[in-house]
Backbone as XML, in Angstrom:
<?xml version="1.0"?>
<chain id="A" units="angstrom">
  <residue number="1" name="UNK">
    <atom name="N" x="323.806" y="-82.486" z="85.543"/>
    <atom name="CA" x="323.448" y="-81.178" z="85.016"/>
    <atom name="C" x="323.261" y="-80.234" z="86.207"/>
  </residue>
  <residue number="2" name="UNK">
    <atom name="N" x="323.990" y="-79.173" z="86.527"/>
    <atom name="CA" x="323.550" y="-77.958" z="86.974"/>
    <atom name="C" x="322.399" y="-77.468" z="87.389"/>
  </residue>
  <residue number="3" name="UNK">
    <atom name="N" x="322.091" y="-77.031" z="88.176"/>
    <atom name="CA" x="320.781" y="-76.451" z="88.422"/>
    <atom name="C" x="320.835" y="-75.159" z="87.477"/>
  </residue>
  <residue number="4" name="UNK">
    <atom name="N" x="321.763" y="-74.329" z="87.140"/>
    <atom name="CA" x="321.767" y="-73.008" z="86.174"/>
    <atom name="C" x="321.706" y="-74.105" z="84.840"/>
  </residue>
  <residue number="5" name="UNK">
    <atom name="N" x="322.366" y="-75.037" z="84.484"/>
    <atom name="CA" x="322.016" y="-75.514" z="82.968"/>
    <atom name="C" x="320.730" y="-76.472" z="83.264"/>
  </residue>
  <residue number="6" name="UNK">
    <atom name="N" x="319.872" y="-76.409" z="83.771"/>
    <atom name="CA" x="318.993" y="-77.316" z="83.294"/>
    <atom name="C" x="317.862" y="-75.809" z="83.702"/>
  </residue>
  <residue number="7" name="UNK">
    <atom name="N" x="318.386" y="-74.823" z="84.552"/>
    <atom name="CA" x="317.027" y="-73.510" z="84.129"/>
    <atom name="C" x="317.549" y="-73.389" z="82.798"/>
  </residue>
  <residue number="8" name="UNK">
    <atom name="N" x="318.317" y="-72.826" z="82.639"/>
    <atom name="CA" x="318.805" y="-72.660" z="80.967"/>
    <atom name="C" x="318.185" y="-73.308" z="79.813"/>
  </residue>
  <residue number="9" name="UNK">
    <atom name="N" x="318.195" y="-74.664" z="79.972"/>
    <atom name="CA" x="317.575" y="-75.672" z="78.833"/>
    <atom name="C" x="315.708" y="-75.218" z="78.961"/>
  </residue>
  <residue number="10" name="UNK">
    <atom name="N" x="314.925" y="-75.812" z="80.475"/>
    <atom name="CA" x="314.057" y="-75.406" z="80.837"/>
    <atom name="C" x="313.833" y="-73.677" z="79.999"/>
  </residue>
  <residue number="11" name="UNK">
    <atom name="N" x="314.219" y="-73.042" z="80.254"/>
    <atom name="CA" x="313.968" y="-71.474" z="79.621"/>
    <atom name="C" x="314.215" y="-71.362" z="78.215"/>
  </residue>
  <residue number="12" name="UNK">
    <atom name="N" x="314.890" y="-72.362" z="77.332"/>
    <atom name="CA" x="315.235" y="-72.133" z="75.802"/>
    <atom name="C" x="313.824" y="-73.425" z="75.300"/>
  </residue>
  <residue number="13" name="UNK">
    <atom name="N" x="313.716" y="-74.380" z="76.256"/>
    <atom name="CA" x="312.199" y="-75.227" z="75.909"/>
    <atom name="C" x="310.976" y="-74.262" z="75.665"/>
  </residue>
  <residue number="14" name="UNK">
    <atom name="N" x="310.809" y="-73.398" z="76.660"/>
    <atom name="CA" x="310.117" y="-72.729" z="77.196"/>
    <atom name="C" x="309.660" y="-72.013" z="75.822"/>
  </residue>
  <residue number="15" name="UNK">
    <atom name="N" x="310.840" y="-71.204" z="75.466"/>
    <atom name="CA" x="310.725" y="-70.525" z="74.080"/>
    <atom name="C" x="310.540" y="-70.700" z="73.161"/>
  </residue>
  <residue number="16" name="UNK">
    <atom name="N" x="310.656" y="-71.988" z="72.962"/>
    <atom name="CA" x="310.573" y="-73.294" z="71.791"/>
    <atom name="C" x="309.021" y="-73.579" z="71.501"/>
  </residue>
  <residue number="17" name="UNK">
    <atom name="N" x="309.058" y="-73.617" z="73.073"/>
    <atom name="CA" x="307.079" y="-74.066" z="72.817"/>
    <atom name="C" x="306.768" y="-73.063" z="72.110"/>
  </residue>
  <residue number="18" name="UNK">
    <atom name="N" x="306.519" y="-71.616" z="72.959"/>
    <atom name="CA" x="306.101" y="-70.615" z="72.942"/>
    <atom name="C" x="305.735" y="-70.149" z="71.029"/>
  </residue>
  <residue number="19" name="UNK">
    <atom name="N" x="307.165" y="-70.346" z="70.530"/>
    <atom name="CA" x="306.670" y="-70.208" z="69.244"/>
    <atom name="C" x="306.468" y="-70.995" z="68.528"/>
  </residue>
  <residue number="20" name="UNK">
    <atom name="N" x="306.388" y="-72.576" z="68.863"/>
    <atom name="CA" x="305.186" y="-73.302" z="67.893"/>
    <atom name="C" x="303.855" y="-72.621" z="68.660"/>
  </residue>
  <residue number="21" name="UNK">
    <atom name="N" x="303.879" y="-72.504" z="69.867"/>
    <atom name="CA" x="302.474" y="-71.875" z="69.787"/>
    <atom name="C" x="301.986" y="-70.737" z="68.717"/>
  </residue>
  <residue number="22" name="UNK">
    <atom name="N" x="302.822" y="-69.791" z="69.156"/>
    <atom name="CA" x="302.311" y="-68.772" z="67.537"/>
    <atom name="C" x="302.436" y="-69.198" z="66.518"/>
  </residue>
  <residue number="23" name="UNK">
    <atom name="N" x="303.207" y="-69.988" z="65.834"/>
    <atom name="CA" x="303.357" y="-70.657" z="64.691"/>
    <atom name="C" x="302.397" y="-71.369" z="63.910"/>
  </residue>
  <residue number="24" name="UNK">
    <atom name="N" x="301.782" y="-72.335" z="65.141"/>
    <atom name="CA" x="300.838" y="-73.317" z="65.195"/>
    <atom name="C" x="299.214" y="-72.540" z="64.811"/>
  </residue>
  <residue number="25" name="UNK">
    <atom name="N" x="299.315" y="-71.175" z="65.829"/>
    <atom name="CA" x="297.992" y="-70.012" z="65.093"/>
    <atom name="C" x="297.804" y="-69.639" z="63.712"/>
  </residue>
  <residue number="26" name="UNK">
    <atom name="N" x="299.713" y="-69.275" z="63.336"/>
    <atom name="CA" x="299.401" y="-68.631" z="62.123"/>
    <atom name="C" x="299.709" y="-69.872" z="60.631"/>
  </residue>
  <residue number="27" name="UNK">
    <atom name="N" x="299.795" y="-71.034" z="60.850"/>
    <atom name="CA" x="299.280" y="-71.874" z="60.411"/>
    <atom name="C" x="298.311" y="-71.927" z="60.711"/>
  </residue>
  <residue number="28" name="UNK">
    <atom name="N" x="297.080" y="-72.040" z="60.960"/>
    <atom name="CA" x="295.669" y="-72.009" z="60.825"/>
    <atom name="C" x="295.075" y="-71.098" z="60.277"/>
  </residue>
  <residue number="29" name="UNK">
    <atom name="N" x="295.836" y="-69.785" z="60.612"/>
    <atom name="CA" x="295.529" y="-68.156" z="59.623"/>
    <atom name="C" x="295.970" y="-68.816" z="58.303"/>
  </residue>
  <residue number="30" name="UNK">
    <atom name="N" x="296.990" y="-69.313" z="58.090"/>
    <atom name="CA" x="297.298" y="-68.612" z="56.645"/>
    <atom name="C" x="296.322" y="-70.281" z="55.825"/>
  </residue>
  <residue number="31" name="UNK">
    <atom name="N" x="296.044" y="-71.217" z="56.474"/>
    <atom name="CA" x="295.677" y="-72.542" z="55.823"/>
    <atom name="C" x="294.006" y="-71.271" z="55.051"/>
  </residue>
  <residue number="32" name="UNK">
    <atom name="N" x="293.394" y="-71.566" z="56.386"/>
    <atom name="CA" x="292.222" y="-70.342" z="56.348"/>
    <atom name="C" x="292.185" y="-69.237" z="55.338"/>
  </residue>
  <residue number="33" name="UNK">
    <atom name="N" x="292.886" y="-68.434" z="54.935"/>
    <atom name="CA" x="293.123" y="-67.277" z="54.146"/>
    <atom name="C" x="293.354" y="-68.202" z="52.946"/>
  </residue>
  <residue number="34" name="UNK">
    <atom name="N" x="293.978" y="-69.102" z="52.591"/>
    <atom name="CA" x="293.868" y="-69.686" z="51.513"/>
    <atom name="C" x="293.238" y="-70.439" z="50.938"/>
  </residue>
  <residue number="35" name="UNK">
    <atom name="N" x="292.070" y="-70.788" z="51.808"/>
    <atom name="CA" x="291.095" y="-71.411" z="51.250"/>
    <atom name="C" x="290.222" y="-70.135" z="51.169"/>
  </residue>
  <residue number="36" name="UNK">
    <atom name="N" x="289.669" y="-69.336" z="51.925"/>
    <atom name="CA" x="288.956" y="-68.098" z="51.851"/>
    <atom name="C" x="289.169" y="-67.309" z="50.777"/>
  </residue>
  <residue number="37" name="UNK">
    <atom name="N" x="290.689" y="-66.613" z="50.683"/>
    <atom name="CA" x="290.750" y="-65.373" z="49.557"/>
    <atom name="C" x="291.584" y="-65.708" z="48.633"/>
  </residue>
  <residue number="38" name="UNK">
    <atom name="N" x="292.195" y="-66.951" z="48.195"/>
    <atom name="CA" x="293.227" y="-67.540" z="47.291"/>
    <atom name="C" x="292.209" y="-68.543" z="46.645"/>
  </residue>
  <residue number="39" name="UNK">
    <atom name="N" x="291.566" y="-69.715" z="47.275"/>
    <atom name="CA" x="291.057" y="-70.633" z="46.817"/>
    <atom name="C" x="291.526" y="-72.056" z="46.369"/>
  </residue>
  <residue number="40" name="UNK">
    <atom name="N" x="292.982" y="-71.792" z="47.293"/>
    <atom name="CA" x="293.510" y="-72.801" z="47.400"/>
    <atom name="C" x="293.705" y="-73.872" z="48.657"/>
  </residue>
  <residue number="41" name="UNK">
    <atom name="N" x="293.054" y="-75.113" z="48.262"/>
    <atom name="CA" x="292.458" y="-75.706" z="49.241"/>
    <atom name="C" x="294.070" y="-76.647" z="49.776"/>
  </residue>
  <residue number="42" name="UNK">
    <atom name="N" x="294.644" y="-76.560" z="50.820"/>
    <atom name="CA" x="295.624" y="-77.180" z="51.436"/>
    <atom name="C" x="295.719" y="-78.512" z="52.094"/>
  </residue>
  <residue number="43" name="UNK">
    <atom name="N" x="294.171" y="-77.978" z="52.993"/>
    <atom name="CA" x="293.750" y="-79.571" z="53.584"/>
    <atom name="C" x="292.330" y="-80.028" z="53.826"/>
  </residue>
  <residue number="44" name="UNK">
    <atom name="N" x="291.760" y="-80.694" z="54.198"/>
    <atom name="CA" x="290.398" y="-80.633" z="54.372"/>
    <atom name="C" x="289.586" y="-79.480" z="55.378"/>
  </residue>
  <residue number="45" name="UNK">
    <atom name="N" x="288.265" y="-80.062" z="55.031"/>
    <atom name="CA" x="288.295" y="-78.916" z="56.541"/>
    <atom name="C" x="287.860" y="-79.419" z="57.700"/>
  </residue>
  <residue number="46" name="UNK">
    <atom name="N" x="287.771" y="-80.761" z="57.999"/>
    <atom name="CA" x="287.815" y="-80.831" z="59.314"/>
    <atom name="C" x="289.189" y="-81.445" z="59.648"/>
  </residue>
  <residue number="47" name="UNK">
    <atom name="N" x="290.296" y="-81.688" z="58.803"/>
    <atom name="CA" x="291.665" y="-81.444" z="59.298"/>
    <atom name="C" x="291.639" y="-80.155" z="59.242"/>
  </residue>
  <residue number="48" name="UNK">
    <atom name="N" x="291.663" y="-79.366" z="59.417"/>
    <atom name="CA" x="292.095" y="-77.671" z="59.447"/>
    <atom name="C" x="291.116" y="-77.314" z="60.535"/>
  </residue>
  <residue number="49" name="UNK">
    <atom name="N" x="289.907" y="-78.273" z="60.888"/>
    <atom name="CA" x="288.999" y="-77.795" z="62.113"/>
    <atom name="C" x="289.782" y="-78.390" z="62.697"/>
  </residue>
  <residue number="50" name="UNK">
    <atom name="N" x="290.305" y="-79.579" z="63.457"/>
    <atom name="CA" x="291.223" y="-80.544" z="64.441"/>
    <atom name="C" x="292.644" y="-79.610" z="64.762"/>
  </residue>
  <residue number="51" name="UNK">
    <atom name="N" x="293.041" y="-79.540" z="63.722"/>
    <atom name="CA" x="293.850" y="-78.512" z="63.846"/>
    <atom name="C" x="294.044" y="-76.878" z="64.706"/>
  </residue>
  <residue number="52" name="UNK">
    <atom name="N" x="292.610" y="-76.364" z="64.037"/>
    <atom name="CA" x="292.391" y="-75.061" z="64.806"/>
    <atom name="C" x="291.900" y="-75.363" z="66.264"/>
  </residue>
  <residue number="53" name="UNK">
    <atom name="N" x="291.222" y="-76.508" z="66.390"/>
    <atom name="CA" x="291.068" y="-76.650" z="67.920"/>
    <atom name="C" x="292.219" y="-77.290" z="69.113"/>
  </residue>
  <residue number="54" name="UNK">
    <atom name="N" x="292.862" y="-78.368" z="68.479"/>
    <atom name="CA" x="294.282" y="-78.127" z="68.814"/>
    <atom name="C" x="294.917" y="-77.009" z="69.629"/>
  </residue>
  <residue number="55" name="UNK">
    <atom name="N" x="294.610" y="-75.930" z="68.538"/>
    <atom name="CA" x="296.004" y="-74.943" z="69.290"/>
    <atom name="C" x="295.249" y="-74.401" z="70.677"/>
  </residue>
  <residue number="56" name="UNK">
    <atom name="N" x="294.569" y="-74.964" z="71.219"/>
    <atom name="CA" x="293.850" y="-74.303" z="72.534"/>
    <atom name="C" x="294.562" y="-75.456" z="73.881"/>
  </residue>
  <residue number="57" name="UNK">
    <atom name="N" x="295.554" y="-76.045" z="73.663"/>
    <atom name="CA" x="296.000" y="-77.404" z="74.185"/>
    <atom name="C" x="297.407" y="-76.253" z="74.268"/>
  </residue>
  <residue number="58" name="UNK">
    <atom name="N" x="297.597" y="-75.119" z="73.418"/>
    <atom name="CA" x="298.820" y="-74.495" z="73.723"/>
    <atom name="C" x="298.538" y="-73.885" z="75.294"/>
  </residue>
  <residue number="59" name="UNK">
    <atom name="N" x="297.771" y="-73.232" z="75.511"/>
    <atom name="CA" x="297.990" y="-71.968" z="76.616"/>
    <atom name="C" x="297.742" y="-73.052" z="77.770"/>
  </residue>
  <residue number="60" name="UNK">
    <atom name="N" x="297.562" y="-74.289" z="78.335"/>
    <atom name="CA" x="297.902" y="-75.487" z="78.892"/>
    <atom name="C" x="299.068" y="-75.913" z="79.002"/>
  </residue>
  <residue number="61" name="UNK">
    <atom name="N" x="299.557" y="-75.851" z="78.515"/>
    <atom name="CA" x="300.731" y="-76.842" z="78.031"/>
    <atom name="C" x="302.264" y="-75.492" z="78.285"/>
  </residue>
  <residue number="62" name="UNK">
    <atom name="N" x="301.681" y="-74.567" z="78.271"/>
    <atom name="CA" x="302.566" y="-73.304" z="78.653"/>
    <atom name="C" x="302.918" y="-72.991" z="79.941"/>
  </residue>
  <residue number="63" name="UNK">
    <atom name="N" x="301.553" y="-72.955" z="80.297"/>
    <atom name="CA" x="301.426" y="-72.959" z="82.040"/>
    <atom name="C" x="301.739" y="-73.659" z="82.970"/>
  </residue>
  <residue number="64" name="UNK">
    <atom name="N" x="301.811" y="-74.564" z="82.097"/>
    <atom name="CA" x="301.831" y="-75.996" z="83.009"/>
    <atom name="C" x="303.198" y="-76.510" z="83.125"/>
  </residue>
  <residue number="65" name="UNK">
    <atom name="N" x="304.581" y="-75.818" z="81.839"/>
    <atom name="CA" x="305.749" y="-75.814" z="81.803"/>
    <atom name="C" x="306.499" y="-74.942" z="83.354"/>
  </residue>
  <residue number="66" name="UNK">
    <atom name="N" x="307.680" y="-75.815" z="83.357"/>
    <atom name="CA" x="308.162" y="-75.359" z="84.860"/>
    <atom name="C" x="308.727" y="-73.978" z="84.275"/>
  </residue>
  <residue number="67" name="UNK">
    <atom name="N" x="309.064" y="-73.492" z="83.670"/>
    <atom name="CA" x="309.865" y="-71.957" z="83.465"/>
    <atom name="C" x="308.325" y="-71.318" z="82.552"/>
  </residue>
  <residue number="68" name="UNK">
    <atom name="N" x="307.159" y="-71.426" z="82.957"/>
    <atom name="CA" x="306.168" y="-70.881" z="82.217"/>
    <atom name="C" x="305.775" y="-70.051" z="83.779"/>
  </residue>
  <residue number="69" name="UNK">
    <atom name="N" x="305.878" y="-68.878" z="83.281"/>
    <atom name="CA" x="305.342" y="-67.692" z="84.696"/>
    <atom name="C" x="304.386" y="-67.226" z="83.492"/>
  </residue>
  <residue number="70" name="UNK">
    <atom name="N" x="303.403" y="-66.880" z="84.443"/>
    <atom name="CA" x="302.504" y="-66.010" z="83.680"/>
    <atom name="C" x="302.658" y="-64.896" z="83.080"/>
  </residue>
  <residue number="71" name="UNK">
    <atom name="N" x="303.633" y="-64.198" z="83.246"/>
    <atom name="CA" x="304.428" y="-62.753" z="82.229"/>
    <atom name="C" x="304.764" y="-63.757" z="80.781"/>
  </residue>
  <residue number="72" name="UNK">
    <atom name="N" x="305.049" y="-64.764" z="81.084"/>
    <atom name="CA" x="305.696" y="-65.638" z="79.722"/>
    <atom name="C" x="304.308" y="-66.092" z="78.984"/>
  </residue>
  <residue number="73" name="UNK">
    <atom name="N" x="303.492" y="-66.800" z="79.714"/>
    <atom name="CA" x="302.682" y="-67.777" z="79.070"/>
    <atom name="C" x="301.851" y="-66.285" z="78.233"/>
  </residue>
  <residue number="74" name="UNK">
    <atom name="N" x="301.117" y="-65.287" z="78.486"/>
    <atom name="CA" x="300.416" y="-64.190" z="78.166"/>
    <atom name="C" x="300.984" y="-63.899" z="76.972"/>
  </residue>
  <residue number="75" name="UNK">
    <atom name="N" x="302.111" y="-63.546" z="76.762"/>
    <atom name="CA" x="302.288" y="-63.048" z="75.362"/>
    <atom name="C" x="302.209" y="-63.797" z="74.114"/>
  </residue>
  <residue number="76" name="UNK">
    <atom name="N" x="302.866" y="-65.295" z="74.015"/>
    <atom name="CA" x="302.274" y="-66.219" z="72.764"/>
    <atom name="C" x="301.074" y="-66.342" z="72.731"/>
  </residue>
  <residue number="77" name="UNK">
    <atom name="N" x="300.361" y="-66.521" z="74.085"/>
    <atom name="CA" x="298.667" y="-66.913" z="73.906"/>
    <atom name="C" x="298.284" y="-65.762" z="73.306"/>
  </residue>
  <residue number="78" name="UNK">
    <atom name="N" x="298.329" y="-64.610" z="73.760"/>
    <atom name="CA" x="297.744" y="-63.372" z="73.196"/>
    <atom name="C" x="298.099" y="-63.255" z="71.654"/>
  </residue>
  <residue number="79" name="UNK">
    <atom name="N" x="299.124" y="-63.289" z="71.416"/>
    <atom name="CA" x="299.737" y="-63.425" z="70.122"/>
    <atom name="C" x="298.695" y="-64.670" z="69.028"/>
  </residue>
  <residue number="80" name="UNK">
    <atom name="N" x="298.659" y="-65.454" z="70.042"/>
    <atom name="CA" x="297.535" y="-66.464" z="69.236"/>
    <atom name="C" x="296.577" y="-66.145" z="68.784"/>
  </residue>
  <residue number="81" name="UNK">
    <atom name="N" x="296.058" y="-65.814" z="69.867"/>
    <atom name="CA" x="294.630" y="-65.561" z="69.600"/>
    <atom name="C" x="294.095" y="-64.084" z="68.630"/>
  </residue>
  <residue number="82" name="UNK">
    <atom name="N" x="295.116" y="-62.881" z="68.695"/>
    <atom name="CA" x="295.203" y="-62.302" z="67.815"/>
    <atom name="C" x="295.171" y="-62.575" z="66.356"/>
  </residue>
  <residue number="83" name="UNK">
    <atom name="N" x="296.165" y="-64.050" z="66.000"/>
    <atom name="CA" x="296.187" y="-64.318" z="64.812"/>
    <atom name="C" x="294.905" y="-64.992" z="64.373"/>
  </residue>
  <residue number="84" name="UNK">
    <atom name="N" x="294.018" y="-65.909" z="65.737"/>
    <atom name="CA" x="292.904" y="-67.113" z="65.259"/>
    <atom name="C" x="291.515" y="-66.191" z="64.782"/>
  </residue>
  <residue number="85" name="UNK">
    <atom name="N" x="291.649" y="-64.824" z="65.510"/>
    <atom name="CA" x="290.472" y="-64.121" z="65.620"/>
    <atom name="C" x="290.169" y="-64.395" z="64.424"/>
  </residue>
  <residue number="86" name="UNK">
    <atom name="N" x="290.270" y="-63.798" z="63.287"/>
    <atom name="CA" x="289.580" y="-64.109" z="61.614"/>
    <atom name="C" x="288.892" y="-64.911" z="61.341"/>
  </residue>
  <residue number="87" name="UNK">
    <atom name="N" x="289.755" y="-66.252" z="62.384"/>
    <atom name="CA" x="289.059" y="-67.495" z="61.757"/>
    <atom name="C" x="288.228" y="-67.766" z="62.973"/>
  </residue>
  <residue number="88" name="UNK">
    <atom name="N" x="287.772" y="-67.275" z="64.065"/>
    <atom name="CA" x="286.845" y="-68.137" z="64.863"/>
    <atom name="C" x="285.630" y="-67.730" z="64.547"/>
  </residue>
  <residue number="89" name="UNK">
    <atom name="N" x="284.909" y="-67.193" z="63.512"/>
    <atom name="CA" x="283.427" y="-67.496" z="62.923"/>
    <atom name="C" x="283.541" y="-68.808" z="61.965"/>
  </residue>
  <residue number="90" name="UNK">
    <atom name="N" x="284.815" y="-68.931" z="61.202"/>
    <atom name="CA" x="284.774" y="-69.999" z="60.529"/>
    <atom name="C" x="285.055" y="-71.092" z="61.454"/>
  </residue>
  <residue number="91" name="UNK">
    <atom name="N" x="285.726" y="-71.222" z="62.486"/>
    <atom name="CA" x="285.615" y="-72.329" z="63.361"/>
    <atom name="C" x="285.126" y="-72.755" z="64.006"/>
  </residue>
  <residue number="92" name="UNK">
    <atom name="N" x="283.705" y="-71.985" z="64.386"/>
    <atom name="CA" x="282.245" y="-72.523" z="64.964"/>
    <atom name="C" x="281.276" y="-72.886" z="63.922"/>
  </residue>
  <residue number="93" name="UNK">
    <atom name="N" x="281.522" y="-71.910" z="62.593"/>
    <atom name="CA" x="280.710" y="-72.769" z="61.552"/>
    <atom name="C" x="280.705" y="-74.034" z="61.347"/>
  </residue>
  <residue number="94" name="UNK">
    <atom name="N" x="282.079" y="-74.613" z="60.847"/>
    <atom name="CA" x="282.806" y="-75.715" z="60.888"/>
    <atom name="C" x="282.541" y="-76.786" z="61.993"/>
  </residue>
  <residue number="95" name="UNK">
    <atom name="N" x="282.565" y="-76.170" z="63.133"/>
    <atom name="CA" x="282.523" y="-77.292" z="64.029"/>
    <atom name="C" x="280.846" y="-77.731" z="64.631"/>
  </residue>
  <residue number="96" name="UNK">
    <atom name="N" x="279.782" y="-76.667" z="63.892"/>
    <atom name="CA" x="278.291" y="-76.900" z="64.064"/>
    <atom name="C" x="277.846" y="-77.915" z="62.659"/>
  </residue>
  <residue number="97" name="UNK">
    <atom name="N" x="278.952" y="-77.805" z="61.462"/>
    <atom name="CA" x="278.794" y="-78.866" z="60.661"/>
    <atom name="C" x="278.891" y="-80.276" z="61.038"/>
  </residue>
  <residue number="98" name="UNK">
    <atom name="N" x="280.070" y="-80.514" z="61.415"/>
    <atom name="CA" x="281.062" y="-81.837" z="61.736"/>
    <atom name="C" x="280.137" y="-82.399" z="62.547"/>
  </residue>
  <residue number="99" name="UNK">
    <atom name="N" x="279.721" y="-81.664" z="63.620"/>
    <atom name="CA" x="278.515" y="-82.060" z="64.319"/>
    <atom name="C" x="277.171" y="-82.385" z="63.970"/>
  </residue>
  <residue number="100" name="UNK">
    <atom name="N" x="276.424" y="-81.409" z="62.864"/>
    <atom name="CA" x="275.450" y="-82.435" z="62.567"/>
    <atom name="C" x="276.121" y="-83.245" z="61.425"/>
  </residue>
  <residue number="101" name="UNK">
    <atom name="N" x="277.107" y="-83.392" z="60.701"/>
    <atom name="CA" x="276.632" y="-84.646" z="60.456"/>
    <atom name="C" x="277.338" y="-86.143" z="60.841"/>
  </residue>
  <residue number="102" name="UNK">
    <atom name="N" x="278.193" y="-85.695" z="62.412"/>
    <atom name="CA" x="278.205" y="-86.771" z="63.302"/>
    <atom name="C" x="276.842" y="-87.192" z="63.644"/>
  </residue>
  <residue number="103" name="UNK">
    <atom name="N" x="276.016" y="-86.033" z="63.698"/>
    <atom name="CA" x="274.877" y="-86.734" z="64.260"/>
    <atom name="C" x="274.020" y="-87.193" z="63.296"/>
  </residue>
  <residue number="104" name="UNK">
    <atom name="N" x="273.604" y="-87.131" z="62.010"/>
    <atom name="CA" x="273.181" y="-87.730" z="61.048"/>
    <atom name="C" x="273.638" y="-89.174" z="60.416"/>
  </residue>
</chain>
């Protein structure tokens, strides 16, 4: 392989991640919104807590990619976290539950 086809592959990976990263947010938005303002329950909620904490393993995993420059990694993360905002009161609620009653 080429050094131009394997930046190539490297740079279309790159992009690949990038939007399961947003993807991976707005799956957690929309699981969230449907248990919130629909009332339709999709998955549990500490699968949907595992889940929402998960996507913080993205902006890692971006950076840490060889064609991940920081002009690249900034915009899905931002994009993320734009979408998680709604839900991060429900995801500290959630995760002060799970906790006590790990600890119970």
């Amino acid at each position: 392989m080429t050094a131009l086809a394997r930046s190539h592959h490297s740079s279309l990976s790159f992009t690949v991640f990038a939007w399961i990263c947003v993807l991976h947010a707005l799956v957690v938005l929309l699981v969230w919104a449907g248990e919130f303002y629909i009332g339709m329950a999709m998955i549990s909620g500490r699968t949907w807590l595992a889940l929402a904490w998960l996507w913080l393993a993205w902006p890692f995993a971006l950076s840490l990619h060889p064609a991940g420059t920081r002009k690249r990694v900034i915009l899905p993360v931002v994009i993320g976290i734009i979408l998680l905002a709604p839900c991060v009161g429900s995801i500290f609620l959630f995760t002060v539950w799970a906790l006590e009653r790990l600890a119970a």
